[in-house]
PDB file of N, CA, C and O in Angstrom, chain B, residues numbered from 101:
ATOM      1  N   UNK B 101       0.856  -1.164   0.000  1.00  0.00           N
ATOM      2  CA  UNK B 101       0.000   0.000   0.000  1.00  0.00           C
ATOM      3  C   UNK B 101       0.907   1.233   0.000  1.00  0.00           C
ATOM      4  O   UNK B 101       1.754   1.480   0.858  1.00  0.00           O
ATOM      5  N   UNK B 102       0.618   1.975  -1.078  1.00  0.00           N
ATOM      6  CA  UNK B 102       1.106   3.199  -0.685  1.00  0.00           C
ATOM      7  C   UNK B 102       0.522   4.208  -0.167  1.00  0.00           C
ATOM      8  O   UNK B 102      -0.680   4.091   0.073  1.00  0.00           O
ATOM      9  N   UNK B 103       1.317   5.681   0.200  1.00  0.00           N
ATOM     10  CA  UNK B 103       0.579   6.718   0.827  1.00  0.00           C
ATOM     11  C   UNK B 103       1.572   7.940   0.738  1.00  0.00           C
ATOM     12  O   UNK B 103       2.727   7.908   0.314  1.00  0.00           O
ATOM     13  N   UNK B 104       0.912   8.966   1.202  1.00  0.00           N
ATOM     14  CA  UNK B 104       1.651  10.241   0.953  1.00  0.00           C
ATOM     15  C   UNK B 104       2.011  10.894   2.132  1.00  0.00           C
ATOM     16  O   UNK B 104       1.534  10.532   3.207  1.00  0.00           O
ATOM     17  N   UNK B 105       2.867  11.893   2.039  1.00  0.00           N
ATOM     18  CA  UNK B 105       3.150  12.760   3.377  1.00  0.00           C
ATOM     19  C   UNK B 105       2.505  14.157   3.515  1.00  0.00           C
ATOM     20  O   UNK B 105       2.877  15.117   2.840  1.00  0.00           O
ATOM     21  N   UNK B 106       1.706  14.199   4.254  1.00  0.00           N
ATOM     22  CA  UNK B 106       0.702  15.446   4.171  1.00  0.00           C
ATOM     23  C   UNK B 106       0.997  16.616   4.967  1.00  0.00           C
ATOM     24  O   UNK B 106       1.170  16.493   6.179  1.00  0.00           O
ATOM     25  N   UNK B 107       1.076  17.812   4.358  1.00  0.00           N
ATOM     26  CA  UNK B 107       0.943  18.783   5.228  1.00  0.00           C
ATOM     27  C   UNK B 107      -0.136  19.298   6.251  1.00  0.00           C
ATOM     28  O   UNK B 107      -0.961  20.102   5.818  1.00  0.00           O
ATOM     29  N   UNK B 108      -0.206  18.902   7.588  1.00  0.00           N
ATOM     30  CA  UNK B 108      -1.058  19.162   8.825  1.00  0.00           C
ATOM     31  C   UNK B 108      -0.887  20.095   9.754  1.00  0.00           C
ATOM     32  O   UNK B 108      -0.377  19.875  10.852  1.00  0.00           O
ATOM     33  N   UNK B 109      -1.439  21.538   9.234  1.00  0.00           N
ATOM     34  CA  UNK B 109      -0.673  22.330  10.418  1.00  0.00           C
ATOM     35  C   UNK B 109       0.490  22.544  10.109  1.00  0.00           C
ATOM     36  O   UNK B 109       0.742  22.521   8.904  1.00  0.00           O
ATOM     37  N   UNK B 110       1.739  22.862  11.197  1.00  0.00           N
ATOM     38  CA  UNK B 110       2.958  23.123  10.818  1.00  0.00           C
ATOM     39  C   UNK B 110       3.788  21.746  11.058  1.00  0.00           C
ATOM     40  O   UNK B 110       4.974  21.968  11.301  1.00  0.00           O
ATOM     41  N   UNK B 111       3.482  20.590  11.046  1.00  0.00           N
ATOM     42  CA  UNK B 111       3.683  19.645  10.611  1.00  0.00           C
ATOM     43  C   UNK B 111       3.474  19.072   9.344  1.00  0.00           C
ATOM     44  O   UNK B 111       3.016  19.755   8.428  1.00  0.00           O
ATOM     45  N   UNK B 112       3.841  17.574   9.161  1.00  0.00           N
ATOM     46  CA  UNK B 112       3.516  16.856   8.136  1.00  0.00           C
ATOM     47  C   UNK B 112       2.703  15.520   9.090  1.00  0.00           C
ATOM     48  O   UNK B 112       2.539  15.340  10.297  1.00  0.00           O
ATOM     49  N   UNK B 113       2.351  14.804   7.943  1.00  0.00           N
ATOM     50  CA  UNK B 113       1.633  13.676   8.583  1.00  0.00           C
ATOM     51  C   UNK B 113       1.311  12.310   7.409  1.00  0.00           C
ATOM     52  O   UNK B 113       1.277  12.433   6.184  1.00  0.00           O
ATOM     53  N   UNK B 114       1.133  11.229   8.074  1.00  0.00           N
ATOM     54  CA  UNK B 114       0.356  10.594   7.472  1.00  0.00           C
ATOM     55  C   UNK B 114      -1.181   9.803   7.650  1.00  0.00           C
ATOM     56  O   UNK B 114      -1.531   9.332   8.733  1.00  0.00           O
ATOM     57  N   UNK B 115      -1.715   9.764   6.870  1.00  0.00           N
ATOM     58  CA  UNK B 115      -2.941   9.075   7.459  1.00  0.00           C
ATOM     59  C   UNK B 115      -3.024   7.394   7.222  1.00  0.00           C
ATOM     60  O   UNK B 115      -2.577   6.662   6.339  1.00  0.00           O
ATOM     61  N   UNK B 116      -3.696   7.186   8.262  1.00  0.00           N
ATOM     62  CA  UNK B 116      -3.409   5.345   8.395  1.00  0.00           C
ATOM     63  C   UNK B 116      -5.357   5.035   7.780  1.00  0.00           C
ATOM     64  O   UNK B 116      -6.343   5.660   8.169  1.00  0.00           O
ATOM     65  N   UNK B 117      -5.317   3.982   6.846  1.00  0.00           N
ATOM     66  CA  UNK B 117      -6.527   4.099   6.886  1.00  0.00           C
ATOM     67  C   UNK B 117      -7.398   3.144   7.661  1.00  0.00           C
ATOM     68  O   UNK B 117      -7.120   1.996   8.007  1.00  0.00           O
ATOM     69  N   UNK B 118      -8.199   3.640   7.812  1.00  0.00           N
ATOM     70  CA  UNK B 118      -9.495   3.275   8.820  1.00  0.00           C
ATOM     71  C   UNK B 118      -9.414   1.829   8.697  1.00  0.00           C
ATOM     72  O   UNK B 118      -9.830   1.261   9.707  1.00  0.00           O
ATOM     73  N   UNK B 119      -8.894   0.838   7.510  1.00  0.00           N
ATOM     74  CA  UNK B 119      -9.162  -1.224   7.617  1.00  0.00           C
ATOM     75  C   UNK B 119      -7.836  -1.329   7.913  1.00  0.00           C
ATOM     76  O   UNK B 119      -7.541  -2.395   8.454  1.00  0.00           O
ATOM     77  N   UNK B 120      -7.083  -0.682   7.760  1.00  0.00           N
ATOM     78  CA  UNK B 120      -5.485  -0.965   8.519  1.00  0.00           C
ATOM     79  C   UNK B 120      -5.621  -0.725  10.258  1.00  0.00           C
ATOM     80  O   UNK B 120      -5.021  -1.375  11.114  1.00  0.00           O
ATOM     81  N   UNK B 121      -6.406   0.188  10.444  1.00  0.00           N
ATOM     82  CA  UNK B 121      -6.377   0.462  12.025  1.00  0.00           C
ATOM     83  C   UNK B 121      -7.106  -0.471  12.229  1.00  0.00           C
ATOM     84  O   UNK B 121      -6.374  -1.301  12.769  1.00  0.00           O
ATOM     85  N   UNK B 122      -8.585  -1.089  12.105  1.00  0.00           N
ATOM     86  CA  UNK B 122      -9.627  -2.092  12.099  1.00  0.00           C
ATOM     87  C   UNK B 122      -8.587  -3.537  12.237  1.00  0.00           C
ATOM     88  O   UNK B 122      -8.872  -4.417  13.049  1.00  0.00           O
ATOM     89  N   UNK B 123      -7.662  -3.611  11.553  1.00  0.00           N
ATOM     90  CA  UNK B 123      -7.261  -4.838  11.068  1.00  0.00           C
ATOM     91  C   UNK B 123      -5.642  -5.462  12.591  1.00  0.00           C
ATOM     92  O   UNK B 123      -5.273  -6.588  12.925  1.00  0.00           O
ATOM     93  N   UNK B 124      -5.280  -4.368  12.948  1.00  0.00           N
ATOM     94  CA  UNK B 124      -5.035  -3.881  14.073  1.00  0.00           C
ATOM     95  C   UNK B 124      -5.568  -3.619  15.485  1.00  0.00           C
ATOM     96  O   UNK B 124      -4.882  -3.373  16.477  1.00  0.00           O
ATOM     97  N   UNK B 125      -6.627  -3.691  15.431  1.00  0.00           N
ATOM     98  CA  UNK B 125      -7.028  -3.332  16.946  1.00  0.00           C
ATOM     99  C   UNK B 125      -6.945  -2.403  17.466  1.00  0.00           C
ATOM    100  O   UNK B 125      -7.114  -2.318  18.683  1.00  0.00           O
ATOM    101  N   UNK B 126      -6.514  -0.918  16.327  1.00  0.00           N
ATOM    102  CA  UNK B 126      -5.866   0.258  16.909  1.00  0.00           C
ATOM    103  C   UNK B 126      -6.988   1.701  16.476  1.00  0.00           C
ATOM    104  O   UNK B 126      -6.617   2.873  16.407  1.00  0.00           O
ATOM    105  N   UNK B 127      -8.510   1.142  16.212  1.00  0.00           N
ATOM    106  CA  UNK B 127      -9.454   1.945  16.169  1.00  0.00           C
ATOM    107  C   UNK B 127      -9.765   3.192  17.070  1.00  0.00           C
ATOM    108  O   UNK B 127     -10.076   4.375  16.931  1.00  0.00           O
ATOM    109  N   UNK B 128      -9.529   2.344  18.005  1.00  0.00           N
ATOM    110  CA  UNK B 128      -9.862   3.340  19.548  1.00  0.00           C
ATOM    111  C   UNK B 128      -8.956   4.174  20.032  1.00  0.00           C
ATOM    112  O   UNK B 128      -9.171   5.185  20.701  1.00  0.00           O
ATOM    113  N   UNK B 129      -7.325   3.477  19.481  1.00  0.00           N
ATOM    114  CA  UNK B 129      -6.322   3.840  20.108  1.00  0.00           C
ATOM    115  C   UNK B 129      -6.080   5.843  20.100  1.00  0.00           C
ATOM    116  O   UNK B 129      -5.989   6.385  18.998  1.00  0.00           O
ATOM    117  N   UNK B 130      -6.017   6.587  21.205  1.00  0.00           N
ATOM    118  CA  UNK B 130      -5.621   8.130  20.972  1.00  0.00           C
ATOM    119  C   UNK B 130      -4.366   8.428  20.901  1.00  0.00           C
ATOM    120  O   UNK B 130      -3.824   9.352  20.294  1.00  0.00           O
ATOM    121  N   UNK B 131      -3.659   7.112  21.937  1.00  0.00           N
ATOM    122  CA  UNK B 131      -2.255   8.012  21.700  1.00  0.00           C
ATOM    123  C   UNK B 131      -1.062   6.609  21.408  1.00  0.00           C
ATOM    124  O   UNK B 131      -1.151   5.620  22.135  1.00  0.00           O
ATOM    125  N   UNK B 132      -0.229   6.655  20.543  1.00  0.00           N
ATOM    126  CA  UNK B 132       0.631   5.936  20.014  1.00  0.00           C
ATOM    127  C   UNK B 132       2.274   6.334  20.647  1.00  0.00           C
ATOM    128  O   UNK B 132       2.780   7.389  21.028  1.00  0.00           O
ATOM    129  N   UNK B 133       2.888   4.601  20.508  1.00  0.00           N
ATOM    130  CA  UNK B 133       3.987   5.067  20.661  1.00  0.00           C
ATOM    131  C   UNK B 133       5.011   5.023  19.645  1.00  0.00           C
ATOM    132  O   UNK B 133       5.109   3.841  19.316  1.00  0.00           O
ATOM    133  N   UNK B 134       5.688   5.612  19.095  1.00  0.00           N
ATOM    134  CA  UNK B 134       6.257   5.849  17.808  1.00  0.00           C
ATOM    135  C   UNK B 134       7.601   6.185  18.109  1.00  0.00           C
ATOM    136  O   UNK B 134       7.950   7.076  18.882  1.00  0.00           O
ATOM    137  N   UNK B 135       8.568   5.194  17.259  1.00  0.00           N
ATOM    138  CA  UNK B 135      10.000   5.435  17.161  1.00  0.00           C
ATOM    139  C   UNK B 135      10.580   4.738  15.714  1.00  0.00           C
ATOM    140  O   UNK B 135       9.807   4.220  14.909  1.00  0.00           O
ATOM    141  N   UNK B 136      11.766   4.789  15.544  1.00  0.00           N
ATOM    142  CA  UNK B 136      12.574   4.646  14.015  1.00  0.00           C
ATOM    143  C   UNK B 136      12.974   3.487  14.496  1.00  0.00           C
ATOM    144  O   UNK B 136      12.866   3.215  15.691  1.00  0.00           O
ATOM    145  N   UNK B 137      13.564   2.543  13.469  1.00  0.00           N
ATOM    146  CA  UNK B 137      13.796   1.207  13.658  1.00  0.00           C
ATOM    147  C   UNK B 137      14.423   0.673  12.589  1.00  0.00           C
ATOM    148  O   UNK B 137      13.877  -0.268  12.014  1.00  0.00           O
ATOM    149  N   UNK B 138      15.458   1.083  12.208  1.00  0.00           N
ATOM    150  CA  UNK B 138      16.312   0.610  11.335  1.00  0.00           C
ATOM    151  C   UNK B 138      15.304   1.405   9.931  1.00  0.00           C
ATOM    152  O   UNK B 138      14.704   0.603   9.215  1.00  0.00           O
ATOM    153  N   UNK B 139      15.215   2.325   9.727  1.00  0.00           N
ATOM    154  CA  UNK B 139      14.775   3.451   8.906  1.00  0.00           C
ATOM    155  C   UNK B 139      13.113   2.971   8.572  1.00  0.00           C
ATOM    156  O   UNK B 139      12.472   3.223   7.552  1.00  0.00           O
ATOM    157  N   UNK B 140      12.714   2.283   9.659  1.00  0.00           N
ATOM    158  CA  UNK B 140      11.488   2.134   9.601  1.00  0.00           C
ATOM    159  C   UNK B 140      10.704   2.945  10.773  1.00  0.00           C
ATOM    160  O   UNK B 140      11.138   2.910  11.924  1.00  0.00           O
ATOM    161  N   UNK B 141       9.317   3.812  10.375  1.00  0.00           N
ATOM    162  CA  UNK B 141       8.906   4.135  11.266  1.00  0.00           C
ATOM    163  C   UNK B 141       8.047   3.000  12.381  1.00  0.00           C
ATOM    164  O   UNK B 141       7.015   2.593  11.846  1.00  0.00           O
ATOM    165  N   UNK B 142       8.277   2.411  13.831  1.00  0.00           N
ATOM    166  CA  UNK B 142       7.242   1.692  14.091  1.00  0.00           C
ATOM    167  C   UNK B 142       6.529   2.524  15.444  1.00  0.00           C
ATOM    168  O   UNK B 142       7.015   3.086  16.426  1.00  0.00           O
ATOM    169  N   UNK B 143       4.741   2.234  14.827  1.00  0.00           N
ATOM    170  CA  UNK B 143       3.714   2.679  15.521  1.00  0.00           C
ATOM    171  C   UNK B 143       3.078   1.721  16.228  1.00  0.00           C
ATOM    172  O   UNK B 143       2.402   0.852  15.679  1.00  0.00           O
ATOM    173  N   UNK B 144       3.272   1.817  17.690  1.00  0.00           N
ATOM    174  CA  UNK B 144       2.454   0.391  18.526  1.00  0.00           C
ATOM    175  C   UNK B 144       2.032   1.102  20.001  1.00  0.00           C
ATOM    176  O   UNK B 144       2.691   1.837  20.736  1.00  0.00           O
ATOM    177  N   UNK B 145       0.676   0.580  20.122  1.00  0.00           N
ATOM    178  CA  UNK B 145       0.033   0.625  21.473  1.00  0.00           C
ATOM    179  C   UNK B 145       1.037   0.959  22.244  1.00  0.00           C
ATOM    180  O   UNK B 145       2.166   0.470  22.201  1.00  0.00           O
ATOM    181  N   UNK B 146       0.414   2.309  23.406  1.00  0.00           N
ATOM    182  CA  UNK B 146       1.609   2.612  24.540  1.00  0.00           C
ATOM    183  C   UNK B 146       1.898   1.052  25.697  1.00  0.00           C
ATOM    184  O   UNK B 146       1.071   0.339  26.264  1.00  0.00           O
ATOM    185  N   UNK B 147       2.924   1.013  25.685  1.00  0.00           N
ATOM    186  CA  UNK B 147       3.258  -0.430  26.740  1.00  0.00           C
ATOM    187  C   UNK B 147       2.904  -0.191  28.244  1.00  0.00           C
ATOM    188  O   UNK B 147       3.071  -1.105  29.052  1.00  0.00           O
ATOM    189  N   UNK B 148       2.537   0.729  28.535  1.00  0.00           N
ATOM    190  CA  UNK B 148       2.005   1.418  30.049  1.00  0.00           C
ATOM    191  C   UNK B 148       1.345   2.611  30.125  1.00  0.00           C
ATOM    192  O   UNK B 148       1.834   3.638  29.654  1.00  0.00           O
ATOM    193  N   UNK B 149       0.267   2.581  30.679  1.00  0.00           N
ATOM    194  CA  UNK B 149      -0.549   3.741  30.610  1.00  0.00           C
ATOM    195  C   UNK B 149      -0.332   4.480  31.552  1.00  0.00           C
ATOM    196  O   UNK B 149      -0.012   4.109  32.681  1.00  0.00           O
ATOM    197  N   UNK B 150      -0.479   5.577  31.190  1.00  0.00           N
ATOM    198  CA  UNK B 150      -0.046   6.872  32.161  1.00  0.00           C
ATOM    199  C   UNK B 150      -0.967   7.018  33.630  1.00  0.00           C
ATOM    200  O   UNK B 150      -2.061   7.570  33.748  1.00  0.00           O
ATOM    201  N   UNK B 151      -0.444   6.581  34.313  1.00  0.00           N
ATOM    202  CA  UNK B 151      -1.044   7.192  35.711  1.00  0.00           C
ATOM    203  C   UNK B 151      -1.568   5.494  36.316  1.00  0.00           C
ATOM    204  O   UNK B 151      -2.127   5.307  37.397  1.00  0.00           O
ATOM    205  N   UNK B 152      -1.133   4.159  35.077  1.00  0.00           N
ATOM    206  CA  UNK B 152      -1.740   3.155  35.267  1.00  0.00           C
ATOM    207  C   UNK B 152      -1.326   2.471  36.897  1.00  0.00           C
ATOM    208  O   UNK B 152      -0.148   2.375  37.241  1.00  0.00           O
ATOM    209  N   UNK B 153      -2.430   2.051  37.762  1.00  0.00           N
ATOM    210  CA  UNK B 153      -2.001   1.646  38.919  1.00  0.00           C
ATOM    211  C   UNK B 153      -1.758   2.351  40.419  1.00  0.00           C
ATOM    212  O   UNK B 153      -1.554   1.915  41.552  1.00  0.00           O
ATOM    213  N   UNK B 154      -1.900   3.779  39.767  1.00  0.00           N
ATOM    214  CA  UNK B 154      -1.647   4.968  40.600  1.00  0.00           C
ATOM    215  C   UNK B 154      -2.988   5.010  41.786  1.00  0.00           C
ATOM    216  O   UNK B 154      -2.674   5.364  42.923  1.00  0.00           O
ATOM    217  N   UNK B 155      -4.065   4.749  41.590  1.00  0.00           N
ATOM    218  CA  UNK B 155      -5.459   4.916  42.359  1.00  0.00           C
ATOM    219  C   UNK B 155      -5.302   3.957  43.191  1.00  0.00           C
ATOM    220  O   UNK B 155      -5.789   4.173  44.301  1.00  0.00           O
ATOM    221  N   UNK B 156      -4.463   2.336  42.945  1.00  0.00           N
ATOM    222  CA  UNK B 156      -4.619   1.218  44.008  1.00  0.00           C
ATOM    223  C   UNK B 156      -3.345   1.288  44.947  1.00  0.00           C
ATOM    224  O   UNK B 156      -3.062   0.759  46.022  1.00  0.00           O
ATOM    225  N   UNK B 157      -2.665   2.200  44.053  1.00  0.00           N
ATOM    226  CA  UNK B 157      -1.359   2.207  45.106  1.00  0.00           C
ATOM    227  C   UNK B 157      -1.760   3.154  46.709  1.00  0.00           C
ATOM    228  O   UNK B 157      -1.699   2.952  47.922  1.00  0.00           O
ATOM    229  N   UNK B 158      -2.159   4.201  45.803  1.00  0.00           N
ATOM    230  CA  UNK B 158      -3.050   5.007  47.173  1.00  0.00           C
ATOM    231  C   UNK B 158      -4.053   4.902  47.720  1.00  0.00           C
ATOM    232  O   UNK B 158      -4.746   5.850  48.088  1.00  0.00           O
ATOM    233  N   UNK B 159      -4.282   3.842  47.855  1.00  0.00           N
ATOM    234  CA  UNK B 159      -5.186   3.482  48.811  1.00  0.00           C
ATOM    235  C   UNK B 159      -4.583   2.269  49.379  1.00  0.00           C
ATOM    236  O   UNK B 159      -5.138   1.930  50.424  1.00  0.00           O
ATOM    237  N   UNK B 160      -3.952   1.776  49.137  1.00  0.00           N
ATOM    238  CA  UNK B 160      -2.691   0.653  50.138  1.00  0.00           C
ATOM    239  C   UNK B 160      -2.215   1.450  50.973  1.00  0.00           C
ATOM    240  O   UNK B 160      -2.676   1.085  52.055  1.00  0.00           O
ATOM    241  N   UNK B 161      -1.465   2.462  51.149  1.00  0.00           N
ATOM    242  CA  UNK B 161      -1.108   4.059  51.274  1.00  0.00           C
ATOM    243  C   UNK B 161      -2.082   4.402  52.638  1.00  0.00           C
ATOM    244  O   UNK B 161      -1.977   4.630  53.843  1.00  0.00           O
ATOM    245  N   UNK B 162      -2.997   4.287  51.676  1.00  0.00           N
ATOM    246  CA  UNK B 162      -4.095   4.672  53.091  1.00  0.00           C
ATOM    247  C   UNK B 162      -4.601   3.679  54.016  1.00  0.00           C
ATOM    248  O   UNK B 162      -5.373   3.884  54.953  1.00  0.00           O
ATOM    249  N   UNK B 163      -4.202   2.830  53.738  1.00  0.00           N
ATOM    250  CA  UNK B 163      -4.919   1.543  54.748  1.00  0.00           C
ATOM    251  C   UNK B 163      -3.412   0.991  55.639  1.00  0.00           C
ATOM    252  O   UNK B 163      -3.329   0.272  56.634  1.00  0.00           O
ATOM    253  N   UNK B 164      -2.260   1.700  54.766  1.00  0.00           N
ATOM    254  CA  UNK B 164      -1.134   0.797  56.016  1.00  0.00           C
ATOM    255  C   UNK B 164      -0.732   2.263  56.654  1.00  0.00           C
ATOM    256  O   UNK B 164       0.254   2.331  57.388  1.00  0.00           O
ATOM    257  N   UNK B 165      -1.422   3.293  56.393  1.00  0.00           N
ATOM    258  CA  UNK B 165      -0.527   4.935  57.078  1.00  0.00           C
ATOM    259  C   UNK B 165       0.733   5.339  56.432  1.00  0.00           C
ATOM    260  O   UNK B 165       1.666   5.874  57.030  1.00  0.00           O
ATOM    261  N   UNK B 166       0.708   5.067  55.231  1.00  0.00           N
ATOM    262  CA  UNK B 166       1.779   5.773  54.317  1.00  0.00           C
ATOM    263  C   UNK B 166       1.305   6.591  54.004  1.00  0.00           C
ATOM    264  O   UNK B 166       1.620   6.643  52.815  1.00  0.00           O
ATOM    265  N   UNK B 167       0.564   7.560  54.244  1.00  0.00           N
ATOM    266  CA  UNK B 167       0.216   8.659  53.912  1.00  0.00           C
ATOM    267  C   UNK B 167       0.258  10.028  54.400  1.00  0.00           C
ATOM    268  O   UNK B 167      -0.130  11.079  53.889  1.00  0.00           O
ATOM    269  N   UNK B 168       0.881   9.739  55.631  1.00  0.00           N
ATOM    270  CA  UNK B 168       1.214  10.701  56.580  1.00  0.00           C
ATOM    271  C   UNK B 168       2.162  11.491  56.037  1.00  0.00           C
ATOM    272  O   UNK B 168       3.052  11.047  55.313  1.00  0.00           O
ATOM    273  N   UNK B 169       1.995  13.094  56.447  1.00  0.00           N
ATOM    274  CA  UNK B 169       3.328  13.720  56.495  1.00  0.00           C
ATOM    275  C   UNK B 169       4.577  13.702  56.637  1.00  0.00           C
ATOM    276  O   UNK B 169       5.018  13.205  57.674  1.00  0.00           O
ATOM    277  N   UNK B 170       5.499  14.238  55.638  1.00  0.00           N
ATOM    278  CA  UNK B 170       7.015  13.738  55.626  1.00  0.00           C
ATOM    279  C   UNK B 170       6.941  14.728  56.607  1.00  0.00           C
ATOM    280  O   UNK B 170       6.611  14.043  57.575  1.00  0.00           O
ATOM    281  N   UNK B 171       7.013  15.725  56.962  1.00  0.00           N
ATOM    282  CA  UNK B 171       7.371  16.950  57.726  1.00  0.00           C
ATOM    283  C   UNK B 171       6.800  17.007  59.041  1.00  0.00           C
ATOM    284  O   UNK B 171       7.356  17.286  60.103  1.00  0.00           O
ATOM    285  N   UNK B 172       5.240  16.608  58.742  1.00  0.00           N
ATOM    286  CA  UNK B 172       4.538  17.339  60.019  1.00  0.00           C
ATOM    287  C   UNK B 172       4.260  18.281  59.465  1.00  0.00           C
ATOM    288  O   UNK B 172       4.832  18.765  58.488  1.00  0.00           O
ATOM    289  N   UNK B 173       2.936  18.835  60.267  1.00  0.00           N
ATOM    290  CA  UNK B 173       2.720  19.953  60.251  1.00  0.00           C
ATOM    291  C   UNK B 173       3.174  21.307  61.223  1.00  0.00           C
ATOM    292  O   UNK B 173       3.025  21.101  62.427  1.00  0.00           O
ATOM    293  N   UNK B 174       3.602  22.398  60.921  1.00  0.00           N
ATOM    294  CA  UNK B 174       3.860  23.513  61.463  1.00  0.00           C
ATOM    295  C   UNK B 174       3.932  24.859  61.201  1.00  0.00           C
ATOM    296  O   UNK B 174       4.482  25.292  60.189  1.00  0.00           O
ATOM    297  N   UNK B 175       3.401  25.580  62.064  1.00  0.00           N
ATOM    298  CA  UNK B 175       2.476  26.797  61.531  1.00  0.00           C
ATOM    299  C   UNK B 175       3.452  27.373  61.780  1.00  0.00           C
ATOM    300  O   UNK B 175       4.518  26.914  62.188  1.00  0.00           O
ATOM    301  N   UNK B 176       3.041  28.902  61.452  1.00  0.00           N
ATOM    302  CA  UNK B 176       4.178  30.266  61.271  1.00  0.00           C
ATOM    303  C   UNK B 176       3.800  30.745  62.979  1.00  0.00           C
ATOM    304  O   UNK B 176       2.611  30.740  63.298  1.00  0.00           O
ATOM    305  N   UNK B 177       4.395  30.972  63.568  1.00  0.00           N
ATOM    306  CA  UNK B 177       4.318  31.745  64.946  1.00  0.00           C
ATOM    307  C   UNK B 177       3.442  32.691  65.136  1.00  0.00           C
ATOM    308  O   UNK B 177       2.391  32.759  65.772  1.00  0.00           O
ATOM    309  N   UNK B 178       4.336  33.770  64.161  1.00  0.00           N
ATOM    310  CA  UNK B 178       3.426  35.477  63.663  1.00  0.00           C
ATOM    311  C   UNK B 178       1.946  34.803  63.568  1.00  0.00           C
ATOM    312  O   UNK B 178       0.977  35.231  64.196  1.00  0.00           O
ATOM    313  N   UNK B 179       1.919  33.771  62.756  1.00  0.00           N
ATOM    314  CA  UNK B 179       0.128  33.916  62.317  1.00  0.00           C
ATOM    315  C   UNK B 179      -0.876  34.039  63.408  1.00  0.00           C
ATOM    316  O   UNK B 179      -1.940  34.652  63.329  1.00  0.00           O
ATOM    317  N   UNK B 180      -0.375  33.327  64.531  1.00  0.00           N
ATOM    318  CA  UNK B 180      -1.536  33.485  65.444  1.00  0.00           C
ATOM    319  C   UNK B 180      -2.293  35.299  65.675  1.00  0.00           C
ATOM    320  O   UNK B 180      -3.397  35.687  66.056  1.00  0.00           O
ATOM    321  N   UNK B 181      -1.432  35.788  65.362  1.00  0.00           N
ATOM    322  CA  UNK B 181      -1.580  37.555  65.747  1.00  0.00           C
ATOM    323  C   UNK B 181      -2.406  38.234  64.283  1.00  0.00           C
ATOM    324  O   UNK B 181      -2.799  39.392  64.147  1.00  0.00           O
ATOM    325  N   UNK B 182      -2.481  37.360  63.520  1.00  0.00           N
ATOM    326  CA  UNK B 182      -3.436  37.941  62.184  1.00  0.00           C
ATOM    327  C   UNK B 182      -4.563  37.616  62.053  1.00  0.00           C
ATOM    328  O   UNK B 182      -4.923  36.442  62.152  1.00  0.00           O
ATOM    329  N   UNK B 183      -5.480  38.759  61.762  1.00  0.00           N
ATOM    330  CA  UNK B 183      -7.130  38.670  61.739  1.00  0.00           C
ATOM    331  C   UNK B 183      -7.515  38.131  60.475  1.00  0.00           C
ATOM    332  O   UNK B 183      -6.989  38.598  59.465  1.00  0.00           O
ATOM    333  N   UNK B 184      -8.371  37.201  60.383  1.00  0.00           N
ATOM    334  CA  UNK B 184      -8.840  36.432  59.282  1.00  0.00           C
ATOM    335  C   UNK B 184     -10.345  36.564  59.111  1.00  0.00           C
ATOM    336  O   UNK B 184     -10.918  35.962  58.203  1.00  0.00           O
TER     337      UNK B 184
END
């Protein structure tokens, strides 16, 4: 199959067509991961999703008390003397 290199914006681009993505599994896909490969471009599903795992970690977090302050808390002295 061939295809062309399109001007998009102040980029270029190409378009993948719609039974190549179908034929792929990559219909749905929004964001790709893309690198060169011996002067080939290759485009494949991200291998880890961003933020993946992040919601169960914090809440382990919260159930063993890892969640506490590195510091502590501690107020400014002066503040007690300011009207709010």
């Amino acid at each position: 199959m061939k295809t062309t290199i399109r001007r998009m914006g102040n980029s270029q681009g190409v378009l993948i067509p719609k039974p190549v993505l179908a034929q792929l599994g990559l219909e749905n896909e929004v964001e790709m991961e893309m690198e060169v490969e011996n002067d080939t471009i290759v485009l494949r599903r991200p291998r880890h999703k961003a933020r993946e795992g992040w919601a169960e970690a914090s809440e382990v977090l919260a159930q063993t008390g890892g969640d506490t302050l590195v510091m502590g808390e501690f107020g400014n002295t002066e503040d007690a003397e300011l009207a709010w």
